[in-house]
TORMISE-214668 format. One record per residue (C-alpha): residue number from 0; residue in one letter; chain; x, y, z. Coordinates in steps of 0.001 Angstrom, whole numbers, plus 500000, padded with zeros to 6 digits. Layout:
TORMISE-214668
R num residuo cadena     px     py     pz
R NUM       A      A      X      Y      Z
...
//
This chain:
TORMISE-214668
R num residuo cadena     px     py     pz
R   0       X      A 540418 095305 081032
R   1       X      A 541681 094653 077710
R   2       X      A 543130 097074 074640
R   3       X      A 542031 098400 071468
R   4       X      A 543415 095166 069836
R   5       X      A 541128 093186 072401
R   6       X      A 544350 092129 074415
R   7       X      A 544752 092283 077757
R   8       X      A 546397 094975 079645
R   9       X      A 546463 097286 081908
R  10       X      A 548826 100203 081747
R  11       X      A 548273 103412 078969
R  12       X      A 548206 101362 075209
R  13       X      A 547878 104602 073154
R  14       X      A 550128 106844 071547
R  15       X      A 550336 109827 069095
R  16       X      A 549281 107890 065907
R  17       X      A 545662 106944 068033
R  18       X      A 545006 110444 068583
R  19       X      A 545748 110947 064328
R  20       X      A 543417 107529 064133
R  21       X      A 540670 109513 065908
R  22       X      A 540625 112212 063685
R  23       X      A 541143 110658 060438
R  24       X      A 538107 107511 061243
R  25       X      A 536039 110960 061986
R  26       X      A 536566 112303 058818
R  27       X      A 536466 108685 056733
R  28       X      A 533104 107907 058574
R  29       X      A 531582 111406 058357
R  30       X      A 532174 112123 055029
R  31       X      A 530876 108459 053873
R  32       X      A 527926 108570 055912
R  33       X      A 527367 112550 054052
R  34       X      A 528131 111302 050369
R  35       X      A 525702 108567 051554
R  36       X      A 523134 110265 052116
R  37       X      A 523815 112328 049081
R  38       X      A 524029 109649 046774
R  39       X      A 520436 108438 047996
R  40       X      A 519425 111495 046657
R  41       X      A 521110 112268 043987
R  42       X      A 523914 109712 042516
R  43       X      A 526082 112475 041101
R  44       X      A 526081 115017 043822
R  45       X      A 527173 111274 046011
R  46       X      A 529992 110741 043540
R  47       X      A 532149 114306 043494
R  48       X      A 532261 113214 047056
R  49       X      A 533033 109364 047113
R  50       X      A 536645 110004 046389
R  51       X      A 537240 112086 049292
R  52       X      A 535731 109452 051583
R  53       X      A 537824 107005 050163
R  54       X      A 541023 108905 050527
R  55       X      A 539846 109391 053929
R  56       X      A 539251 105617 054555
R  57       X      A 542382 105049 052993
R  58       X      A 545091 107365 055496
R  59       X      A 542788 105750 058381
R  60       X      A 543517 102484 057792
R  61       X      A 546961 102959 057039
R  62       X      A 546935 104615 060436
R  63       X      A 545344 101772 062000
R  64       X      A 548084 099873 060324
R  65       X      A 550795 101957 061555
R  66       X      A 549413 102027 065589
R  67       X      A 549007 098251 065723
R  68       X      A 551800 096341 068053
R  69       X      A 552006 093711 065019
R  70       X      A 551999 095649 062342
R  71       X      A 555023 093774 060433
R  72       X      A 553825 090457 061859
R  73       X      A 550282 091020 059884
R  74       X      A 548773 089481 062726
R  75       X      A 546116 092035 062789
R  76       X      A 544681 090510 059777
R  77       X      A 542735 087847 062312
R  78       X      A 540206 090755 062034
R  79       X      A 539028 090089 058737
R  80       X      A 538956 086149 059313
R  81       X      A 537109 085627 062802
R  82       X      A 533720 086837 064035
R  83       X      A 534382 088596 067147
R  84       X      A 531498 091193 067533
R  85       X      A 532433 091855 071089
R  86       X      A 535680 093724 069672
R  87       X      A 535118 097105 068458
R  88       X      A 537932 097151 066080
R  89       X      A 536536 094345 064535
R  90       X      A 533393 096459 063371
R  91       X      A 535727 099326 062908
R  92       X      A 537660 097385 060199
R  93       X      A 535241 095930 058671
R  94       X      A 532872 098467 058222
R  95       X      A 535954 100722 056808
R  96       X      A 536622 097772 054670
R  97       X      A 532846 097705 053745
R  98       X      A 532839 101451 053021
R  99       X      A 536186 101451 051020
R 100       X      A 534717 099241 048323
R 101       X      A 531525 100435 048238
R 102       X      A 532918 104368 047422
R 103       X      A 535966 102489 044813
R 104       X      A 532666 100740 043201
R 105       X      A 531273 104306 043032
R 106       X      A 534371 106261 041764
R 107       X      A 534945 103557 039417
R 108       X      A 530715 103669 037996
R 109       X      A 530867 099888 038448
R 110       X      A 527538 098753 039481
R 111       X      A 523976 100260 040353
R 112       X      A 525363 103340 042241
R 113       X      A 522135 103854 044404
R 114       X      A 523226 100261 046014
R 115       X      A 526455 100682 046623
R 116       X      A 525393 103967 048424
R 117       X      A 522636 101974 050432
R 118       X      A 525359 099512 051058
R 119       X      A 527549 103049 052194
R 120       X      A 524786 104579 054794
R 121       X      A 524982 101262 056967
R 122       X      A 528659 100700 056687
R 123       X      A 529470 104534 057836
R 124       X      A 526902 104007 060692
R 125       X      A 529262 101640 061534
R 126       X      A 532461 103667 060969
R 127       X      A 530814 106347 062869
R 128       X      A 529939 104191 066074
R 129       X      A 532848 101908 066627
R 130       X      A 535361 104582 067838
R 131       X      A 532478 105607 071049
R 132       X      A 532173 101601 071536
R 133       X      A 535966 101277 071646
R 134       X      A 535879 103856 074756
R 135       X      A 533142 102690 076484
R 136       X      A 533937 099325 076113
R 137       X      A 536821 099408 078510
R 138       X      A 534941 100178 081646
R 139       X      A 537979 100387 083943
R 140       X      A 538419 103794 082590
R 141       X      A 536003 106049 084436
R 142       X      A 536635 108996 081938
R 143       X      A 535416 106734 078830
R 144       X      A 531437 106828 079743
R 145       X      A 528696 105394 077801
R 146       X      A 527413 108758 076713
R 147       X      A 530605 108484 074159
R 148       X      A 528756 106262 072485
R 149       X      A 526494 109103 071251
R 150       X      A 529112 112183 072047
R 151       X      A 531612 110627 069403
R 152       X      A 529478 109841 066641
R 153       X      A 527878 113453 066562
R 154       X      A 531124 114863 066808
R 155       X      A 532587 112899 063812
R 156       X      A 529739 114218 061920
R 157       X      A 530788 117987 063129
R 158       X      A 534027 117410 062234
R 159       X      A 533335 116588 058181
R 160       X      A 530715 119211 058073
R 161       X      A 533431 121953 059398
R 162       X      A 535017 120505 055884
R 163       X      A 532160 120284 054130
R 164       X      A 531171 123961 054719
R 165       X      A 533753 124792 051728
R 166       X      A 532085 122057 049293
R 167       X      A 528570 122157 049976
R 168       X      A 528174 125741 051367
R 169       X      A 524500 126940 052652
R 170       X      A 523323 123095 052720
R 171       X      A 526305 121752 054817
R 172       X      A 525817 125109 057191
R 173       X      A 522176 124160 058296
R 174       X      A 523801 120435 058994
R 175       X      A 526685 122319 060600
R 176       X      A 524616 124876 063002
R 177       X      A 522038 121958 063616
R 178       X      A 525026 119029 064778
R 179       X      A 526864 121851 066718
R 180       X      A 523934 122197 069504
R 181       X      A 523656 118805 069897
R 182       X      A 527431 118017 070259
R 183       X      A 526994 120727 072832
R 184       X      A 524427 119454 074644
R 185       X      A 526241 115995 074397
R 186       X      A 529360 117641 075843
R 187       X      A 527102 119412 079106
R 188       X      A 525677 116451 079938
R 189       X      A 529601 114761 079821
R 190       X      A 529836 115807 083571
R 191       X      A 526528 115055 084243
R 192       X      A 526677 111225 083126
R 193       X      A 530066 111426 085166
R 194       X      A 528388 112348 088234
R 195       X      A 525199 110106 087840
R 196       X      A 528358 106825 087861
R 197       X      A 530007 105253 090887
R 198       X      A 532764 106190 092759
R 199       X      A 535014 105741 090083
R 200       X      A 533077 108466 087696
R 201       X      A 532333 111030 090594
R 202       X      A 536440 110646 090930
R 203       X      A 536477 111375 087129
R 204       X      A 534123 114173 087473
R 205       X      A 536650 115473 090062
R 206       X      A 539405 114958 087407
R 207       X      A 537508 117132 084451
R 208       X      A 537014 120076 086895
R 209       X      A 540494 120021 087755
R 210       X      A 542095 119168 084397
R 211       X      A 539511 119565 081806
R 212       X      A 540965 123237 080723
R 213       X      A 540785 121999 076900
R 214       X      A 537794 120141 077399
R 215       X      A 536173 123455 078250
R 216       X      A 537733 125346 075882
R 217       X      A 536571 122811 073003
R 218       X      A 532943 122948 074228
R 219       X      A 533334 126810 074068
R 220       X      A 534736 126623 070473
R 221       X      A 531293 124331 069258
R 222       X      A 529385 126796 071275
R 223       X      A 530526 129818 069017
R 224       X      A 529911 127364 065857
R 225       X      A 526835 127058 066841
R 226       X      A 526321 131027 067397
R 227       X      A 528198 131939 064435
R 228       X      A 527227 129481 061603
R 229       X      A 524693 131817 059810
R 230       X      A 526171 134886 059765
R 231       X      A 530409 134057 059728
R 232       X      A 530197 130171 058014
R 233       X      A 534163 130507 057594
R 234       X      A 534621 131120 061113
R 235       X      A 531764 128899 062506
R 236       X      A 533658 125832 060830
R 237       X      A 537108 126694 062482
R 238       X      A 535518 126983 065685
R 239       X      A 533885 123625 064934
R 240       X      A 536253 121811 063799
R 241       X      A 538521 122866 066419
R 242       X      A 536439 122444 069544
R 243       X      A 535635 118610 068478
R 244       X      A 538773 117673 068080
R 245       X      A 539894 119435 071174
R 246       X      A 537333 117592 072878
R 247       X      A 537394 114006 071518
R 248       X      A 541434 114354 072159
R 249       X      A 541239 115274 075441
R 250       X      A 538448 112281 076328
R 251       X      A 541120 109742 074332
R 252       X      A 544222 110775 075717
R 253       X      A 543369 112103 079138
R 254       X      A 541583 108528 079798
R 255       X      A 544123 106158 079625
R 256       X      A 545939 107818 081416
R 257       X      A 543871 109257 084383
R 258       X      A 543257 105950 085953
R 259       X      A 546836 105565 087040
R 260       X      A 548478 109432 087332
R 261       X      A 545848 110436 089480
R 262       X      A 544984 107578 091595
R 263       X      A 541866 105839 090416
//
């Protein structure tokens, strides 16, 4: 198998400051897919929310910065000169790169703004994708199934909505009640894709029952989101925000490390 940098490896490569990476690419690719689709619409409502994207883009990449094993070599800057689609933090970077200066072009009213945001839905699509390719990439992990190639998209998008409830109220709820069921469903049919693998997933399968105590508890938190976004918004977007992150922490973290604690 190889690592997130696309070098090979074999024993556990992440640390805290991936789990904070997970979280913050979330937020940077959620928020500039929203203001995206915002700014489609209407280029003002798209710009009070193109700064926080970029600030978002902005602690993410320092992040990526800070996690990479050559970070005071500046190796990692190979990303931005070679064409390796194959490597998943190759789209990552670039499409954060992409996004970055399409929201600074925005902020700044340089430029016809309904381009840059055109520019902005494709890039975030990107953003939004490349963490659920980075997992299922790396196919000697039997936690890190294909179905995170959907699961972690959706539940970057419920993530910046659970923000987004105190900006755009009543419109970000129906996003927020809406993306809830389906990162629910997406998280039911975890065990299911799990179980429908080889030996290696049923033995992962084996490993959620036994271990997956905040896995459960996360799906329970987007459950009550789901429940609870019409008639308690406040507490629907704890619960949401919460639960996805429990979730997508427990998939990260739990997965490179399953494979050799528990005998795969």
């Amino acid at each position: 198998m190889t690592t997130f940098y696309g070098i090979p490896g074999a024993a556990p490569f992440w640390h805290w400051t991936t789990l904070v990476h997970f979280l913050l690419v979330a937020l940077a690719g959620g928020f500039s897919f929203y203001t995206a689709v915002l700014g489609t619409k209407d280029v003002e409502s798209g710009r009070r929310l193109a700064g926080w994207a970029l600030l978002f883009i902005i602690l993410d990449l320092f992040m990526l910065w800070a996690e990479s094993p050559a970070r005071f070599r500046f190796t990692h800057f190979w990303l931005f000169l070679s064409f390796r689609p194959a490597a998943a933090i190759w789209w990552g970077s670039w499409g954060l790169a992409v996004s970055a200066l399409a929201l600074l072009l925005v902020v700044l009213r340089l430029g016809p703004a309904r381009t840059w945001f055109g520019i902005l839905l494709v890039s975030s699509t990107i953003v939004l994708l490349y963490p659920g390719y980075a997992l299922a990439a790396n196919a000697a992990r039997p936690l890190w199934d294909h179905l995170l190639l959907a699961f972690f998209p959706v539940t970057a998008l419920l993530l910046s909505l659970a923000l987004l409830v105190a900006w755009r109220g009543e419109e970000a709820l129906r996003w927020l009640q809406a993306v809830s069921w389906i990162s629910l469903l997406l998280a039911l049919l975890y065990p299911v894709a799990l179980a429908s693998g080889g030996a290696d997933q049923m033995r992962a399968l084996a490993l959620l029952l036994r271990r997956g105590l905040w896995f459960g508890a996360g799906t329970l938190l987007i459950l009550l989101a789901a429940l609870l976004a019409r008639k308690q918004p406040a507490l629907a977007a704890a619960c949401a925000f919460a639960g996805a992150l429990l979730v997508r922490s427990w998939i990260v973290e739990e997965g490179q490390h399953s494979f050799f604690a528990h005998g795969f």
